[in-house]
C-alpha positions as CSV (number, residue, x, y, z in Angstrom):
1,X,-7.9,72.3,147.2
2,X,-7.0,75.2,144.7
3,X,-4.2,77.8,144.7
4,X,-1.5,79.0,142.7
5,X,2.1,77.4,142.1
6,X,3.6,78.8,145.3
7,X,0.8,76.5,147.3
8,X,2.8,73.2,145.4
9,X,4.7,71.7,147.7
10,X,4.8,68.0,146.4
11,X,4.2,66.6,150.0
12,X,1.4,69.0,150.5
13,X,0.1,67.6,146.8
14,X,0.6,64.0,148.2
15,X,-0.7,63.9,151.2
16,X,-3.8,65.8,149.7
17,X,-4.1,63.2,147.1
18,X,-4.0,60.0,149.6
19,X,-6.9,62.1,152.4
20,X,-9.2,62.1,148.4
21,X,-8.6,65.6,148.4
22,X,-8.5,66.8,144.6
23,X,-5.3,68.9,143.8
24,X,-5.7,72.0,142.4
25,X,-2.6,73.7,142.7
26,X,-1.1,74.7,139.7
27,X,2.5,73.0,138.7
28,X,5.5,74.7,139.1
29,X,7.8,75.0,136.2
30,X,11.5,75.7,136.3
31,X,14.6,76.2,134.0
32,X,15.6,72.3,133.8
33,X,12.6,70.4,134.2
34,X,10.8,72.8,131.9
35,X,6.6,71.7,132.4
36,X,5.2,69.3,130.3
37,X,2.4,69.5,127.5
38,X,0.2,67.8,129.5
39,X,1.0,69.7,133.0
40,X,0.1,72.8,130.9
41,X,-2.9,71.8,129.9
42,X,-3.7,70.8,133.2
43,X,-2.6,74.1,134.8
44,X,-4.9,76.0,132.1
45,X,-8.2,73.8,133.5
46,X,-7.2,74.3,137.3
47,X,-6.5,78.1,136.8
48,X,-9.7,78.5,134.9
49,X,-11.4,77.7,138.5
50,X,-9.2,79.1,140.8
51,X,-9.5,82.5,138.8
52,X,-13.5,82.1,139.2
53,X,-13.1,81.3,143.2
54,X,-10.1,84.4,143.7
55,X,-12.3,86.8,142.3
56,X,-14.1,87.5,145.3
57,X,-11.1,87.8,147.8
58,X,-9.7,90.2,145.4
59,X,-13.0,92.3,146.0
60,X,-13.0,92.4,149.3
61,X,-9.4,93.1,149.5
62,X,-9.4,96.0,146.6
63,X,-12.9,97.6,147.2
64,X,-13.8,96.8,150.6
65,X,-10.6,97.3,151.9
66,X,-9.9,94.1,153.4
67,X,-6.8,93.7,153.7
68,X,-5.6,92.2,156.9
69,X,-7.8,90.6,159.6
70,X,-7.1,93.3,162.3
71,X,-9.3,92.8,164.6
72,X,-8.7,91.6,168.4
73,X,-10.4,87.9,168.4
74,X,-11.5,85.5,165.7
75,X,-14.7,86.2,166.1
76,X,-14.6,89.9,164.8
77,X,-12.3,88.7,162.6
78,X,-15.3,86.1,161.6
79,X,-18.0,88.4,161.9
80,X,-16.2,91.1,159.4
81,X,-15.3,88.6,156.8
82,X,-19.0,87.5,156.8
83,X,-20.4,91.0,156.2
84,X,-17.5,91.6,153.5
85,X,-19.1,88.4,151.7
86,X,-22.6,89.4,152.3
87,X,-21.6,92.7,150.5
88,X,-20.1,90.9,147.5
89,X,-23.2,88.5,147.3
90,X,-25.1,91.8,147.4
91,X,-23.5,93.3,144.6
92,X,-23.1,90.7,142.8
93,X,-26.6,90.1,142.7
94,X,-27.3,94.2,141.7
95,X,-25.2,93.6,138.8
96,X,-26.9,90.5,138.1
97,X,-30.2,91.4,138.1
98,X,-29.8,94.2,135.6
């Protein structure tokens, strides 16, 4: 479970910990309890994965224009965000295969 420090609700974190889900989500810093050394370096390792696993959403919402789900069921809704993936995979692969 990945996302940024927004996501960090300590009882979400918790109760994510104690189902054996691995935390992800960054830690939140504020003005008093400032973050520590080590929950920076931690943040730096999480983010380096989240960044790699956001890219794609950020492609489909910049490029493909996929903003908001729209449609009128969840299964267009499905069937659009499949196709938007299948597009990234696509060029993706172009650019890797170069």
């Amino acid at each position: 479970m990945f996302g940024d420090s927004a996501y960090g609700k300590q009882s979400e974190k918790r109760a994510a910990r104690q189902l054996g889900i691995y935390d992800g989500i960054l830690d939140k810093g504020t003005k008093k309890p400032k973050l520590s050394h080590k929950q920076k370096k931690l943040n730096q390792k999480k983010s380096g994965i989240f960044c790699k696993v956001e890219y794609p959403f950020g492609y489909m919402k910049e490029k493909l224009g996929y903003r908001v789900a729209g449609a009128k069921n969840l299964m267009r809704n499905s069937l659009r965000f499949d196709m938007n993936g299948i597009i990234y995979n696509m060029m993706r692969a172009d650019v890797l295969l170069r």
